[in-house]
C-alpha positions, -999 to +999 in steps of 0.1 A: +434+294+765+429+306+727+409+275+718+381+268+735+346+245+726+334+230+707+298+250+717+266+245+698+257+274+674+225+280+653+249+292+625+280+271+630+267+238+643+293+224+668+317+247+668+355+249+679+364+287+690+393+305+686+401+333+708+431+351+687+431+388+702+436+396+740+407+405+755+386+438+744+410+448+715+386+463+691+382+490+667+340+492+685+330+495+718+290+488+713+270+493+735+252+462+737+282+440+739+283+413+763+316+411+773+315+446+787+333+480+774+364+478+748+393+492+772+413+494+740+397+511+707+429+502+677+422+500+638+458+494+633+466+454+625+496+436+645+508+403+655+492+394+689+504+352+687+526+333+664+501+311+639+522+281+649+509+286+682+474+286+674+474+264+648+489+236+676+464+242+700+436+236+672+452+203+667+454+196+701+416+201+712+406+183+676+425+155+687+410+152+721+374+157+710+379+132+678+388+106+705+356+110+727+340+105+700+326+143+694+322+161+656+332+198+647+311+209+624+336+248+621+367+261+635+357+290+639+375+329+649+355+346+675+372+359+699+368+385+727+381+416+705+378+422+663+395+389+650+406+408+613+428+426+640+454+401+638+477+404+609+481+369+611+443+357+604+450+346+566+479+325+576+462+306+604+433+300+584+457+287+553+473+266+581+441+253+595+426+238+562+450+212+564+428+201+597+395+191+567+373+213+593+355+241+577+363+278+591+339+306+602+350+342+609+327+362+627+334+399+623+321+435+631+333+446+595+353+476+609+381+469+585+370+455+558+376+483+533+408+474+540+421+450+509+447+428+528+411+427+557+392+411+529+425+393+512+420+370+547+389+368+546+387+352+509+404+320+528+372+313+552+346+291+546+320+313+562+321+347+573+297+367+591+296+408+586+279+425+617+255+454+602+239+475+628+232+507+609+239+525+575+241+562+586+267+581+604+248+592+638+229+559+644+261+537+636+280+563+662+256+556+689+256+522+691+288+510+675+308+539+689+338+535+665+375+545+672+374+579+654+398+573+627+367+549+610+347+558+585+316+544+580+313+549+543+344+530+538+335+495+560+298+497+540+315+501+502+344+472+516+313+450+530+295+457+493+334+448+476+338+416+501+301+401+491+306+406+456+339+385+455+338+359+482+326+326+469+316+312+507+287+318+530+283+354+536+259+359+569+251+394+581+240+399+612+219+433+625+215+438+664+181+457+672+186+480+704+152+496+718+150+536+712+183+533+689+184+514+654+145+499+660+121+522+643+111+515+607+131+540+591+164+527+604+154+488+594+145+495+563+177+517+553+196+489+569+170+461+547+181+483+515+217+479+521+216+443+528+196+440+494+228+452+476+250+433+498+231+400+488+246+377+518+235+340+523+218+350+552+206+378+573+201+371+609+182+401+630+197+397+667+187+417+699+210+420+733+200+388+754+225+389+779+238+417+801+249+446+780+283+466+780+255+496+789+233+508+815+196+513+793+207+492+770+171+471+760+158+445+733+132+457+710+097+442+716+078+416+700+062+443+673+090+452+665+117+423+657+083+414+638+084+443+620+121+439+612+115+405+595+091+412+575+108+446+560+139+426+559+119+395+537+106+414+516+139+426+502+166+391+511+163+351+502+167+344+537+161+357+572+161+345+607+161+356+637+194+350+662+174+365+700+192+336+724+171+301+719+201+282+708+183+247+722+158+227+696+161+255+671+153+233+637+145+203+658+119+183+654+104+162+688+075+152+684+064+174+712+041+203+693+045+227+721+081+225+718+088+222+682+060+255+671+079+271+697+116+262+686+102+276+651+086+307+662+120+314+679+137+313+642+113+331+621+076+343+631+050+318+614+015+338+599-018+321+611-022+295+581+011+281+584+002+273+625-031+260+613-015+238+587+014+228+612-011+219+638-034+198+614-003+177+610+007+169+639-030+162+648-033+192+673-060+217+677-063+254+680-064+252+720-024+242+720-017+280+706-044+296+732-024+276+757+012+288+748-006+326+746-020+324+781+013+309+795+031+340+780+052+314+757+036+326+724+024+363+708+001+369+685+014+397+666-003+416+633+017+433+606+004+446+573-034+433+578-021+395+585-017+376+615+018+363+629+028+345+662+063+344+675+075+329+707+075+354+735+109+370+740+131+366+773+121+397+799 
């Protein structure tokens, strides 16, 4: 099945996925990634399914979810290898607009220095540029790129794509423990991203079993750490660590909604204060969330921060 969904994303709302490369085709094989090791590492662009194809089967499942009554917010090309690996990605996405459903492509950047790469690109409504390090022996270790790459090249074609595209550009920066964590690393990665300029930077760590043995999320301190380097240099920032749920959703339930929040984006002690005033909550609902391991309290730079407590 190429299309499958429509699944509920923090970035793409209800989304419709479309699986258009056999399984593990990519130019990576990171170590964090969650459908296991890439058993085949190719740079090189073909034809994996006709567009017609694809394009059929998006109708199809539109059709069927229209008639239940369900909304797609994005088609959207994430598939189980690189998805700029098929030389067919412009055309589909041409083909697709017809549909009057916005289209995301979420990609590890490995090609974009490559001009017909971005070319397909331009036709997307929203693309998403993965950016786990900016120097050669980090981005090695846990990218592990087809040899051929050069990581020079993807970083000056993410710079070129940015600067032209007139969608939503998203980066998104996966933190693994003892790898790309410390501050040096985030705040090379924070300066790049400062002359990228996307929409939106998302900081991610591996929720879900990794590709790799020792493969570990960052702690609390640190994805902390990462925000506030990366805030101090981009608009926008948010965290993408697994709590997909109430993320933005307000219940009425305090517990619930300071804890959907602290899963986006830590809050400092005077915006909890504030929040709790509103809602007409004292201090003892935060002491509560600490003492049931649902909530840190965190410090960076002389100021307090709580953020919900991450899985494991």
């Amino acid at each position: 099945m190429r299309v499958y969904g429509p699944v509920p994303s923090r970035r793409l709302g209800r989304s419709l996925g479309v699986n258009n490369i056999p399984y593990k085709i990519c130019p990576y094989s990171c170590v964090y990634c969650q459908i296991g090791r890439t058993n085949r590492l190719h740079t090189e662009r073909r034809i994996f399914y006709q567009p017609e194809e694809i394009v059929r089967e998006v109708e199809d499942k539109i059709e069927k979810h229209r008639n239940m009554g369900e909304h797609i917010d994005y088609i959207s090309f994430v598939p189980d290898g690189e998805p700029t690996l098929d030389k067919n990605l412009g055309a589909v996405l041409q083909s697709v607009k017809s549909l009057g459903i916005k289209t995301a492509v979420i990609t590890n950047a490995s090609l974009i220095w490559r001009e017909d790469v971005r070319e397909d690109l331009f036709k997307a409504d929203l693309v998403s540029l993965k950016v786990d390090a900016v120097t050669e022996g980090i981005w090695k270790r846990i990218n592990r790129p087809r040899g051929t790459l050069e990581l020079q090249r993807i970083l000056q074609g993410s710079i070129d794509f940015a600067g032209q595209y007139d969608g939503i550009c998203l980066t998104e920066t996966m933190l693994v423990k003892g790898v790309n964590d410390d501050k040096d690393s985030i705040s090379e990665i924070a300066d790049f991203l400062a002359r990228l300029k996307p929409d939106r930077a998302y900081i991610s760590i591996p929720t879900r079993p990794p590709a790799e043995k020792g493969v570990y999320p960052p702690g609390e301190e640190t994805v902390n750490l990462a925000y506030n380097v990366f805030s101090g240099r981009l608009g926008d920032v948010e965290y993408l660590i697994g709590y997909e749920g109430n993320a933005f959703a307000y219940t009425g339930n305090v517990e619930e909604d300071l804890l959907s929040i602290t899963s986006v984006h830590p809050m400092r002690e005077e915006a909890v204060r504030e929040f709790l005033s509103k809602a007409g909550t004292g201090w003892d609902t935060v002491e509560e969330l600490i003492s049931r391991n649902k909530l840190v309290k965190l410090q960076y730079e002389g100021k307090v921060f709580f953020m919900r407590k991450l899985n494991g």
